[in-house]
C-alpha positions in Angstrom: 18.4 1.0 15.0 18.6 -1.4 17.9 16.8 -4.4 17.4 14.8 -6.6 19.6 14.7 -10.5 19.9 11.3 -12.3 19.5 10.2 -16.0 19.1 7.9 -15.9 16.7 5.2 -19.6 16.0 4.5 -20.1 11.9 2.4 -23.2 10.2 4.9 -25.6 8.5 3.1 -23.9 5.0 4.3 -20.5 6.0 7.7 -21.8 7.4 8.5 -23.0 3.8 7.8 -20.0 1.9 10.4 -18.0 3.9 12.7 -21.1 3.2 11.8 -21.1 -0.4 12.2 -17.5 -0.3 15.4 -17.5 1.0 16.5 -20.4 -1.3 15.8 -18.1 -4.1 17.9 -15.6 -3.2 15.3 -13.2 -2.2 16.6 -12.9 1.8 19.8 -14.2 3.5 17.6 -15.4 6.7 14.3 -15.7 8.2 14.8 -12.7 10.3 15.1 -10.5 6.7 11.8 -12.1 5.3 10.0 -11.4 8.3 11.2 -7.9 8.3 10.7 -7.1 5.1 7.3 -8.2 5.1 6.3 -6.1 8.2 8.0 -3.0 6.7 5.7 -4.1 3.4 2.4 -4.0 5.5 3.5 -0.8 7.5 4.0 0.8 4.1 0.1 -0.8 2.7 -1.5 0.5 6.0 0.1 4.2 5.4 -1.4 3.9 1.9 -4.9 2.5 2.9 -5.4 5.2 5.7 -4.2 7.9 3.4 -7.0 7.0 1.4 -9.5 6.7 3.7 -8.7 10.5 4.8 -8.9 11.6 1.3 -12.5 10.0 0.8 -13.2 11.1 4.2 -12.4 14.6 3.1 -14.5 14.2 0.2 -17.4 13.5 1.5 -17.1 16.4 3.7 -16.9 18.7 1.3 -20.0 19.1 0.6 -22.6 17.7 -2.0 -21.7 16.9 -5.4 -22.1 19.0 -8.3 -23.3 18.1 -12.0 -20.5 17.7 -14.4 -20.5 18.3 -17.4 -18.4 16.7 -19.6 -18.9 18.7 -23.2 -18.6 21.7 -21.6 -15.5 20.5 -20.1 -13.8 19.0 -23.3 -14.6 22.0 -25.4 -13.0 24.5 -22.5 -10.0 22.0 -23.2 -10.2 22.3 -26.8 -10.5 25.8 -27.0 -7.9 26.4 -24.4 -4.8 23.6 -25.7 -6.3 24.0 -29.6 
């Protein structure tokens, strides 16, 4: 995958946390950390939109019905014993 080179600004707070990460063990450089916490939010967006499109869908299916849960558990009952 080619890569490309940016010059990115960070407070002196955030600038230690990749230095303590990296101290730790966690990532061999900056450039690692940085990545790895881009890929992390790409990853958390993909998961928040897929939820949005399942409630989305929901709510476009149409009004709710009553549930009920007696009948439910004794259809479960009578069906697994």
């Amino acid at each position: 995958m080619a890569t490309v080179r940016k010059t990115i600004t960070l407070t002196e707070q955030q600038d230690a946390w990749i230095a303590t990460q990296i101290a730790d063990g966690h990532y061999t450089n900056d450039s690692e950390a940085i990545r790895d916490l881009i890929r992390r939010e790409q990853q958390r967006s993909l998961e928040i939109e897929t939820i949005r499109q399942a409630l989305l869908e929901g709510e476009l299916s149409g009004e709710p019905e009553a549930f009920d849960f007696a009948a439910f558990k004794q259809h479960k009952i009578a069906q697994y014993g």
